[in-house]
N, C-alpha and C positions, 0 to 999 in steps of 0.2 A: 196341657202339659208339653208338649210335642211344641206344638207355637212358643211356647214358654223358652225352651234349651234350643231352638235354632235361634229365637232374638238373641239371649245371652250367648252364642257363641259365636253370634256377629257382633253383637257390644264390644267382646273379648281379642276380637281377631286379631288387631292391631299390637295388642299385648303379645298376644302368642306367635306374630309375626316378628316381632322385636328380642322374641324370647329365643327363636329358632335364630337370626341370623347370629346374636351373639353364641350361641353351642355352636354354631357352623364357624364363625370365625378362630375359633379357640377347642379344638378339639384334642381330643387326651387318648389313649392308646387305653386298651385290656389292663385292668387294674390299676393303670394312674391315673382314672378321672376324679383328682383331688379337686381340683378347681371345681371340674364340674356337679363333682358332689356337692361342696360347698355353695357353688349359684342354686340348684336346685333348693336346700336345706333353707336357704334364705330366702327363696321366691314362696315357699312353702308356708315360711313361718309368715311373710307380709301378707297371707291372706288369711289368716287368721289361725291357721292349723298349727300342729304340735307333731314336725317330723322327729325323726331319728336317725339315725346313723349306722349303718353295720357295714365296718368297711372301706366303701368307696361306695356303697349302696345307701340311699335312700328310703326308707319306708315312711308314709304316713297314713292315720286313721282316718276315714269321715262318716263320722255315728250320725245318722238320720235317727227316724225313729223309730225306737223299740229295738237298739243293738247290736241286744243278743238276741234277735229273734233267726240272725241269719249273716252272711260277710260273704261279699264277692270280690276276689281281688282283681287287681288290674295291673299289666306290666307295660314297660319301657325298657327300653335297654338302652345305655347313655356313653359306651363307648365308640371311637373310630379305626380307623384303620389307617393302616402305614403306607399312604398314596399320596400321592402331589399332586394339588389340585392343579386345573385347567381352566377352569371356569375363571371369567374375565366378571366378575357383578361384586359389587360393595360392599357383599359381607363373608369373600372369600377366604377360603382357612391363612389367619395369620403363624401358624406353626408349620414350616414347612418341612412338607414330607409326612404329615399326620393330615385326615379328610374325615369328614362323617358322609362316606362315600355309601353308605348303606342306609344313610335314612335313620338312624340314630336319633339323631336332631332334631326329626319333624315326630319321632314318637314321642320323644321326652316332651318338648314344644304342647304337643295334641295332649299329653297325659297331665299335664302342667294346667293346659286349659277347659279337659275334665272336670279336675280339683277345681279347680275355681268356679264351675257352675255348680257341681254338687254341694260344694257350702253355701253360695247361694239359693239352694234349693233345697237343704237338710231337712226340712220343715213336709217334702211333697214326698219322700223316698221311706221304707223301714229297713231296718239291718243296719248293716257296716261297710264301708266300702276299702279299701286295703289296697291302698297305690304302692306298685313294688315299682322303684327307678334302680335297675339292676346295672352291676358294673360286668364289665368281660364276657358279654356275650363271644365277643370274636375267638377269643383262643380256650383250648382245652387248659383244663377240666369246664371251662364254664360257670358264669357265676352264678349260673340259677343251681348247681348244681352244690356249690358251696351254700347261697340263701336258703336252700332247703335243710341240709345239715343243720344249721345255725337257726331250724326254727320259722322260718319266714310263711309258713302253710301250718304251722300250728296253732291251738287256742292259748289266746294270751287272758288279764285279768280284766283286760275291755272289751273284750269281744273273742268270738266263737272261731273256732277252725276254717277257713274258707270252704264253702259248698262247693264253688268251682273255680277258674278262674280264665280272664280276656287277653288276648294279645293280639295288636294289629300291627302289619306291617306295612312300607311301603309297596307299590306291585308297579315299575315305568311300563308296565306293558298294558294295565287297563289307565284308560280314561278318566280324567280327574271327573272327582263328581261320583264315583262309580266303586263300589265295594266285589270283594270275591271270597265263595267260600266252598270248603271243600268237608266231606263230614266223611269219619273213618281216617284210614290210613291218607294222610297228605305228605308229610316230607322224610324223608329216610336217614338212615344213621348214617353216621361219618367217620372213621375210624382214617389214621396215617400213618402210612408206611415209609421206613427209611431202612435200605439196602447198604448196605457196603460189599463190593464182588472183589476179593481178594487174586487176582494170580502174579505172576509173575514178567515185571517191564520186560523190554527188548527192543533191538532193532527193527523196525517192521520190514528190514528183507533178508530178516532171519528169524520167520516164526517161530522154527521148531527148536529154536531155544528159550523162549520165551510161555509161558501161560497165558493166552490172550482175554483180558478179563473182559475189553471193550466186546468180543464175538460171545465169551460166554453169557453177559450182561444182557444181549440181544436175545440168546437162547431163552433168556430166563423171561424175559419181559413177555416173549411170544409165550410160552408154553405156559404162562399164569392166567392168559387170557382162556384157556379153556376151562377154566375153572367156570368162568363165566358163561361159556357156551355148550360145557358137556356135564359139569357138574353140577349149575343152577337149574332149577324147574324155570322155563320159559316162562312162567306164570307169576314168577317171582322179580320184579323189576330188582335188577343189580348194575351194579357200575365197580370196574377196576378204570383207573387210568394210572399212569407214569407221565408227570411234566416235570421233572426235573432230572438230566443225566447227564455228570461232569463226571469227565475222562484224563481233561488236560495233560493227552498223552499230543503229539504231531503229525506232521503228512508222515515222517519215518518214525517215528518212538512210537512203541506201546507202553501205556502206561500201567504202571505196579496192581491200582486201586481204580475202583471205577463207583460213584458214589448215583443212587436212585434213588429218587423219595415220588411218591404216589399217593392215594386216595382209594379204598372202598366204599361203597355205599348201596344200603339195603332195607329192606323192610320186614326182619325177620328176625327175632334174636337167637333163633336156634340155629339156621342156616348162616347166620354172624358167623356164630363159635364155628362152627364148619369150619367155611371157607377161611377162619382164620389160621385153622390148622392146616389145610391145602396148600395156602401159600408159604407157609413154612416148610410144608415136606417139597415142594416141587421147587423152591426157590435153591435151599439147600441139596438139594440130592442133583436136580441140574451142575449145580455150582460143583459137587463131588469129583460126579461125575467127570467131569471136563477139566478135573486138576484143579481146581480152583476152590474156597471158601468162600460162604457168605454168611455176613452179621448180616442179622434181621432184629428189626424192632418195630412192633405196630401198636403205638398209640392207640388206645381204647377213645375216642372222642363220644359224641353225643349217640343217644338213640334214635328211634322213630318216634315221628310226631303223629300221636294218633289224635282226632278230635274227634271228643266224646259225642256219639250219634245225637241224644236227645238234645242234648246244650247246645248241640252247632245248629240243629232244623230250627231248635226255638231262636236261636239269636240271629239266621237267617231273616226267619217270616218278621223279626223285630227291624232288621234293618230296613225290610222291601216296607215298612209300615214307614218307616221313618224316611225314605231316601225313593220310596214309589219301585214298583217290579224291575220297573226298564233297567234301572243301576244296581241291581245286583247282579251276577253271573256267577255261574259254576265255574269251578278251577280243577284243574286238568293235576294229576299227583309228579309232585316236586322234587328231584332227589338233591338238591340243596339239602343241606340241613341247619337247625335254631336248637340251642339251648332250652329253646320254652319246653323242647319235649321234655326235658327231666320235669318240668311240673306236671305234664300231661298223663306220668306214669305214677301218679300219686295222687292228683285230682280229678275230676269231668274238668276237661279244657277244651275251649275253641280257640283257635288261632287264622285272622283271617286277614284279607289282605285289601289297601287301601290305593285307591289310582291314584296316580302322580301324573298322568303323562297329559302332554297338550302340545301335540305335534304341532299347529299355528304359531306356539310361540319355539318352537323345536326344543321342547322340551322332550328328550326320545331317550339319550345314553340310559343304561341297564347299570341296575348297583355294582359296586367296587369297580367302576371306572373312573377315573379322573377326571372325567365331564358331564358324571350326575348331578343333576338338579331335579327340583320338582318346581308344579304347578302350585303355587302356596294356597292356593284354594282349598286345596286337600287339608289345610291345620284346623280348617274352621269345619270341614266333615267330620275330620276323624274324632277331634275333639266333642263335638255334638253328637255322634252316632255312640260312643261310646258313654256316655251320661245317660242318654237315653236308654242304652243297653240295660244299662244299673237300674233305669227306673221302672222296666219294664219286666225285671226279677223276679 
């Protein structure tokens, strides 16, 4: 069987290579993947399956045999992000200032070429298998987060409730050829912050008429970071940062308003809500303090991604079967964060990661940069590792 799904997913490369350059060249932003949903919907239906629609999402069945005996889903995610591409190659994004700079592409692409060996193969598998090609991973709420609402992890009248479900992602930092997995706690929550620090403009060589928001803004920025260093357990991986802070005050003006927007991120939903109240009391009370107001708003984004212990060792030891020990590797805990976690908090999910990189051809840039590529070797792994995944259930 194994001999069987690596022929077919070299049969299929060419397809799946031909399937990624067109999603690379025509890429759609967090809930406008119309088009993309549409190419999917039809590449789906020309291999002989019966997708559907929710959305900008895609979902389709593949009943092997004995249906309801059991259903594994599998994701993609099929949006881009708002980047100008770089890359000088023939199938570069023609929508400029939209990139599938994250590797989008090559899951839809690999999830694309899945399907197509598991219908070729429905006759060797039992159960169901439940391809989600999900829209707006990139921006909050997230559309796994809506797909779940709408059903998309429930029993339908073809089939049973998902037991668990897969997600692979691109990784430019392992080696094409080469998978990574991490079981428990792997990637952390994301929540976003947006400040406004109210005082009062002025001359800047006459402070003391003025409210200085740009010194209070500074105040507040430092004194939030202890939250992270005297309120967090050491033991607790966290993250505050601030990258964005416009002032658009001068060498002499102080300006009225002074605008922050940031990032937490953690692995803990109860030391979450904490630290969510901390930076509210210390944001505000600084800002009081100092004459000045602050609006706060902090965006609730995704959770943590936890993968479920028994599902990730077993779909481990299935990769190192399918791909030999050398090209598996443990992964190191992420504080990026994916959407998939909201399925991971309702199902057994593994979430793992796929190499892209081949420094000989410099193939190196890191996702959401404008000079990501991959090593397209990887369509025919990921595509192949994951069929086999499903068959090894």
């Amino acid at each position: 069987m194994k001999e069987k799904i690596k022929n077919l997913a070299k049969q299929i490369f060419p397809k799946i290579q031909a399937i990624r350059h067109h999603l690379h060249q025509n890429p759609e932003l967090s809930f406008e993947e119309h088009n993309t949903c549409n190419f999917i919907f039809e590449t789906l239906k020309n291999i002989g399956l019966l997708p559907q629609k929710i959305d900008t999402s895609v979902i389709v069945e593949i009943q092997g045999k004995n249906p309801h005996r059991k259903t594994t889903a599998l994701r993609a995610d099929i949006d881009a992000l708002p980047i100008t591409e770089q890359n000088n190659v023939p199938y570069k994004s023609q929508n400029i200032g939209v990139m599938h700079a994250c590797g989008h592409d090559v899951h839809t692409s690999s999830l694309l070429g899945t399907a197509m060996i598991l219908e070729e193969c429905k006759n060797d598998f039992e159960g169901t298998v439940r391809c989600i090609f999900q829209m707006g991973e990139e921006r909050i709420p997230g559309g796994a987060s809506l797909l779940i609402k709408k059903g998309v992890l429930e029993k339908n009248e073809k089939s049973e409730k998902p037991n668990n479900i897969l997600g692979q992602h691109v990784f430019p930092m392992l080696e094409v050829g080469k998978v990574g997995f991490r079981t428990g706690q792997y990637m952390a929550s994301a929540d976003e912050i947006y400040m406004t620090i109210k005082g009062k403009g002025g001359h800047g060589a006459m402070p003391e008429q003025a409210v200085d928001a740009v010194l209070i803004t500074s105040h507040i920025i430092i004194a939030l970071q202890q939250i992270i260093s005297r309120n967090n357990s050491p033991k607790m991986p966290s993250v505050l940062s601030f990258g964005k802070v416009i002032a658009n005050g001068a060498t002499n003006i102080l300006p009225n308003d002074v605008y922050v927007e940031g990032t937490f991120r953690t692995y803990s939903e109860t030391w979450r809500k904490e630290a969510h109240q901390k930076i509210r009391k210390i944001a505000e009370g600084v800002a009081e303090a100092m004459g000045a107001t602050c609006e706060l708003d902090i965006k609730v984004g995704y959770p943590h991604l936890y993968n479920d212990v028994p599902l990730t060792e077993k779909t481990r030891t299935d990769a190192e079967d399918y791909l030999g020990k050398e090209n598996v590797v443990d992964l190191d805990l992420w504080l990026a964060a994916e959407d998939f976690a909201y399925y991971s908090q309702v199902i057994p999910a593994c979430f793992y990661r796929l190499g892209t990189r081949n420094e000989s051809k410099n193939i190196i840039s890191g996702v959401h940069t404008p000079t990501f590529d991959i090593d397209e070797n990887a369509l025919e792994v990921g595509a192949g590792l994951m069929a086999w995944l499903v068959m090894k259930e």
